[in-house]
ZAMARGU-4260 file (C-alpha; in steps of 0.2 Angstrom, whole numbers, plus 5000, padded with zeros to 4 digits):
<rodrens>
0) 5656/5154/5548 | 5669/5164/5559 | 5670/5157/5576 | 5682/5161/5591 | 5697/5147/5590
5) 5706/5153/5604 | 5707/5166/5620 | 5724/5173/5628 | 5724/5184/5642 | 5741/5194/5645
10) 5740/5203/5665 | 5748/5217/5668 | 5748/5213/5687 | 5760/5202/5696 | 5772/5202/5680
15) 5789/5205/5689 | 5795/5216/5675 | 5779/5227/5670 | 5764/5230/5681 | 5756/5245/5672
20) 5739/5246/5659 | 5744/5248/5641 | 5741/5266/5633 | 5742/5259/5613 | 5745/5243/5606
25) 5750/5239/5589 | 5754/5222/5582 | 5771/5216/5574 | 5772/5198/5571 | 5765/5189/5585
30) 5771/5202/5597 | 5760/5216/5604 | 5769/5234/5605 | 5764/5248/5617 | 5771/5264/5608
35) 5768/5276/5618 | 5771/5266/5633 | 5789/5266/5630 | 5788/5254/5619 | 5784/5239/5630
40) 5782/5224/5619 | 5770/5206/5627 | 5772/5191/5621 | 5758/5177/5617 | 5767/5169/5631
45) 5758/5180/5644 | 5779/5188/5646 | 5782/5208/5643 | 5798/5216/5641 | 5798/5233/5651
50) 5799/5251/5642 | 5814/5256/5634 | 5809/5276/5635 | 5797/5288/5644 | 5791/5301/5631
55) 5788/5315/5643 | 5770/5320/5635 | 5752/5313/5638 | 5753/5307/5622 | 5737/5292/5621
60) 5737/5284/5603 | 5750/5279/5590 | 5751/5275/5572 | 5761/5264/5563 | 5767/5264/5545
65) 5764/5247/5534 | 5784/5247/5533 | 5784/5249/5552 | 5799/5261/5550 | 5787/5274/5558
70) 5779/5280/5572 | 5766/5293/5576 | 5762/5297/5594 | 5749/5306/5597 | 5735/5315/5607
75) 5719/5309/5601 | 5710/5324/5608 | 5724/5336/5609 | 5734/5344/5597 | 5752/5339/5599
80) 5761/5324/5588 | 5779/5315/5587 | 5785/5306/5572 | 5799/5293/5577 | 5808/5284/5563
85) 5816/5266/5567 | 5810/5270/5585 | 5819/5287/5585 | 5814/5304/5587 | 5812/5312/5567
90) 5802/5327/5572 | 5785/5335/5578 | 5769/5340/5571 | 5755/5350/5576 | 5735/5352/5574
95) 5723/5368/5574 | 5718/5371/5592 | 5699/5372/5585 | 5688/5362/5593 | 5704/5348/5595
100) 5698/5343/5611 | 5681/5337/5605 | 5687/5325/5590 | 5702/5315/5584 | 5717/5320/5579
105) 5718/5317/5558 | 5732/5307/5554 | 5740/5294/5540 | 5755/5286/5533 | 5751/5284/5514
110) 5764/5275/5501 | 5770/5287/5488 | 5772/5282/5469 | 5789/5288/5472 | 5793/5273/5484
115) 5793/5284/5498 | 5779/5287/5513 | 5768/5300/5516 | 5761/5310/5530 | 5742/5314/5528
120) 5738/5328/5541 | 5729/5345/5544 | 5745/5353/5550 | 5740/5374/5549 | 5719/5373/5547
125) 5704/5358/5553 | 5699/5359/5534 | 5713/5357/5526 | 5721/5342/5519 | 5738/5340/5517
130) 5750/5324/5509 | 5770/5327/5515 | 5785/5316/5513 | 5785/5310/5531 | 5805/5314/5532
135) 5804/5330/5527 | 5790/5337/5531 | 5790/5344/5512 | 5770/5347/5504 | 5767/5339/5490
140) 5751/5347/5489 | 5756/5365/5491 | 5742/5376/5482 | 5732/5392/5486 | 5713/5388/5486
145) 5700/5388/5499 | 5695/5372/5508 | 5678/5363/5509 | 5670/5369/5526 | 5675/5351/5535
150) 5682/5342/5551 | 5695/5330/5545 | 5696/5313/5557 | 5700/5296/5559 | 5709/5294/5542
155) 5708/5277/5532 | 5718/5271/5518 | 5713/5257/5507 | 5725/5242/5506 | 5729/5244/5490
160) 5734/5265/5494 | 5722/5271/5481 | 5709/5279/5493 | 5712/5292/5508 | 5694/5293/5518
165) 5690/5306/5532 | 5677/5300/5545 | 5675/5319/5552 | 5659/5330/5554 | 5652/5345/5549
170) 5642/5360/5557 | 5625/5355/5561 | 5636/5345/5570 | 5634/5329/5558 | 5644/5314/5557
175) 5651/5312/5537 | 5663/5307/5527 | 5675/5310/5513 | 5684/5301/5500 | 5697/5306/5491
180) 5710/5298/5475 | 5724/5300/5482 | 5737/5298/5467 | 5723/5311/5459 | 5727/5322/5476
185) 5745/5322/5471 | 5743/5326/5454 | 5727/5339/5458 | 5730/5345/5474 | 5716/5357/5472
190) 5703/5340/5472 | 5709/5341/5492 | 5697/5356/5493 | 5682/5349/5485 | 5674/5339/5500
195) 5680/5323/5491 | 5665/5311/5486 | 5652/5310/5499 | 5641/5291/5497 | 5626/5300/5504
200) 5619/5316/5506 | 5616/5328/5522 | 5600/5322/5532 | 5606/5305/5540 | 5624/5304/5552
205) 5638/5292/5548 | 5649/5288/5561 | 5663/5276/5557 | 5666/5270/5539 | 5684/5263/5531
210) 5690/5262/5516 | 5694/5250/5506 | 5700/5245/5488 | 5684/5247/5478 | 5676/5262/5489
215) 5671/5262/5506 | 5661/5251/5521 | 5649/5265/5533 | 5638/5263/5545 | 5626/5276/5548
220) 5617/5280/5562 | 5599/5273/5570 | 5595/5292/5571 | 5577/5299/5567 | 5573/5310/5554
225) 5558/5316/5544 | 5560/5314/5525 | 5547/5328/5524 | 5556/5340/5533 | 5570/5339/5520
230) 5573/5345/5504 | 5571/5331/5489 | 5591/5334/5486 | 5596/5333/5503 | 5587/5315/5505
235) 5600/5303/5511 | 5605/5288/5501 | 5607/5278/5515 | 5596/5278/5527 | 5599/5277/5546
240) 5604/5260/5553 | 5612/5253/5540 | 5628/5245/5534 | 5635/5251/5518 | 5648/5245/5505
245) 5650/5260/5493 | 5662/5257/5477 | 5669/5273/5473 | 5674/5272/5455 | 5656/5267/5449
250) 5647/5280/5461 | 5636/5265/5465 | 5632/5254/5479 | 5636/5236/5481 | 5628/5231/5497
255) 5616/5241/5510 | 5608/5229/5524 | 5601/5233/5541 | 5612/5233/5557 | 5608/5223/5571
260) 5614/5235/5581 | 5624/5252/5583 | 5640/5248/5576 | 5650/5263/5583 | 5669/5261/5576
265) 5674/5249/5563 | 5689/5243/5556 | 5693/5231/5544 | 5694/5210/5549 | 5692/5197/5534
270) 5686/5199/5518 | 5667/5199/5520 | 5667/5206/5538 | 5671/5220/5549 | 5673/5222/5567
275) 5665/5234/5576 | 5669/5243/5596 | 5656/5249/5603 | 5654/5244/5622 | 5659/5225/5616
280) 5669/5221/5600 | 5656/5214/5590 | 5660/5205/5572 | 5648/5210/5557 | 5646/5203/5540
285) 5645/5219/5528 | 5630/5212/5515 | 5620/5205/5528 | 5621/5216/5544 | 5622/5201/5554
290) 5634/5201/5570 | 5643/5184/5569 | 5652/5185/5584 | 5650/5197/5599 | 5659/5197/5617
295) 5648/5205/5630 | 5664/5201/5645 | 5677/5213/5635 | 5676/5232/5635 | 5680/5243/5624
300) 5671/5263/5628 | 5658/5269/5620 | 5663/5281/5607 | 5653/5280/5591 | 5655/5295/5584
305) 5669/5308/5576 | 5663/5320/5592 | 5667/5310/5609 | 5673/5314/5623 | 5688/5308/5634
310) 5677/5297/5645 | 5670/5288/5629 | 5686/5285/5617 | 5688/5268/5613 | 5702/5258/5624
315) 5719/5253/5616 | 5714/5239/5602 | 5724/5231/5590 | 5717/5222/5576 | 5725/5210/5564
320) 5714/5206/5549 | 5727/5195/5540 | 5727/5181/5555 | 5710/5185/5561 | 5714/5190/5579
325) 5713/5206/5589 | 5719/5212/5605 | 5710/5223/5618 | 5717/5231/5632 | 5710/5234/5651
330) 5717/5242/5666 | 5721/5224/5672 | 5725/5215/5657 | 5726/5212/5638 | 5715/5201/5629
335) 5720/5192/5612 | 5704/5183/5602 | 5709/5173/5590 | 5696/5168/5576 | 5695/5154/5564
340) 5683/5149/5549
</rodrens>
């Protein structure tokens, strides 16, 4: 059983070098970076070295790739991104306009069979996917058909880099996802256009889900509906409230158990588990449902769903699956959990 082995509390307040919240964090080592901050790096030792740029932009969220040679700051809810390589400026990148301010910017570094890393974005239309080499900017999906009618968000890739999934909605508005092969994508980019495989069918809303090597992990949502009042081929595979581990290449499910509660965002944690933010991070194990762990004294917003507002976007968080600890951020200081088995 998971269990909390240590807490550590970084202030931002009285430090004699930094006195200011952080805006993103991002762990390397057992270091904490704020990207879009400046680059501000705190130490486990409660010290923090001060910013070594001001990015002139209200850029609020940052992505890093697994080689950690890039950087992509971002607006969650706005349209407008910077790629930095080796903490440099490489160039920037853009979203549609449509309805940017009402969900999260789509963005991913992928691993390309060529050795090289990739740049999952939506760059000309909200539908439509697109893989480029991230130094570049060359498509390597280039191609000439219509996309599936969706809102690309929240990218996840699978640790292994076989699967890209999109946590985005649809007009009704409804929470979905899709799930795409991504060395398929490269070979087929036309499969892009095809709405990807979706693990359950229109009728019930999914707001957070990851991928992972095998398939997927979602959540859907504790929303009523009427079986009746659908058709039999719009019936949902999952109902709502649930936790779901979908494998992808057998078009199957492995798990599907009740949540204790709305799990809002998830990420990944340990093999077993994820964590989830909303209001509180809260660990749950994916077979069972069960929250293991949750801390009612640590913040973290409210959003749970690909639709949010500013006021309900999750504060800066940092997870780090492979030591079992993650980091939350509040106007006054950073909190590190540290769990143990």
């Amino acid at each position: 059983m998971l269990h909390e082995a240590s807490r550590i509390t970084i202030p931002f307040k009285g430090n004699r070098k930094w006195g200011y919240p952080a805006r993103s964090l991002h762990w390397q080592g057992d270091e904490l970076i704020d990207w879009v901050g400046g680059q501000v790096r705190y130490f486990l030792d409660k010290t923090i070295l001060p910013p070594q740029i001001n990015y002139a932009y209200s850029f609020d969220a940052a992505l890093v790739s697994s080689s950690a040679e890039y950087v992509v700051l971002y607006q969650r809810l706005g349209t407008k991104g910077l790629l930095l390589k080796q903490g440099n400026i490489l160039r920037e990148i853009n979203r549609s306009f449509y309805h940017a301010n009402a969900y999260e910017y789509p963005i991913a570094f992928v691993e390309l069979p060529t050795g090289h890393t990739g740049l999952v974005h939506c760059p000309d239309e909200y539908c439509r996917l697109e893989i480029e080499d991230v130094e570049t900017g060359h498509r390597l999906t280039t191609r000439d058909t219509t996309p599936a009618d969706f809102f690309h968000s929240r990218f996840s890739v699978s640790p292994n880099g076989r699967y890209l999934l999109s946590a985005g909605w649809l007009w009704h508005p409804l929470d979905y996802i899709q799930l795409f092969d991504i060395e398929q994508a490269l070979v087929t980019p036309t499969v892009l256009d095809r709405g990807g495989v979706w693990p359950a069918r229109p009728g019930v809303s999914i707001p957070s889900a990851i991928a992972t090597d095998d398939g997927c992990v979602f959540v859907t949502a504790d929303d009523d509906y009427e079986e009746n009042e659908l058709d039999e081929d719009e019936l949902p595979l999952a109902p709502p409230g649930k936790i779901v581990h979908y494998l992808f290449p057998e078009n199957k499910t492995a798990s599907c158990a009740d949540l204790q509660a709305p799990a809002g965002i998830i990420q990944p944690f340990t093999a077993g588990h994820v964590i989830s933010f909303y209001q509180h991070p809260a660990i749950i194990n994916i077979a069972s449902g069960q929250v293991i762990a949750r801390w009612e004294d640590i913040r973290t917003g409210g959003q749970k769903s690909s639709i949010v507002t500013q006021r309900d976007l999750l504060v800066p968080i940092a997870v780090d699956p492979v030591r079992m600890r993650f980091a939350v951020a509040s106007e006054d200081e950073i909190t590190v959990i540290q769990m143990d088995a």
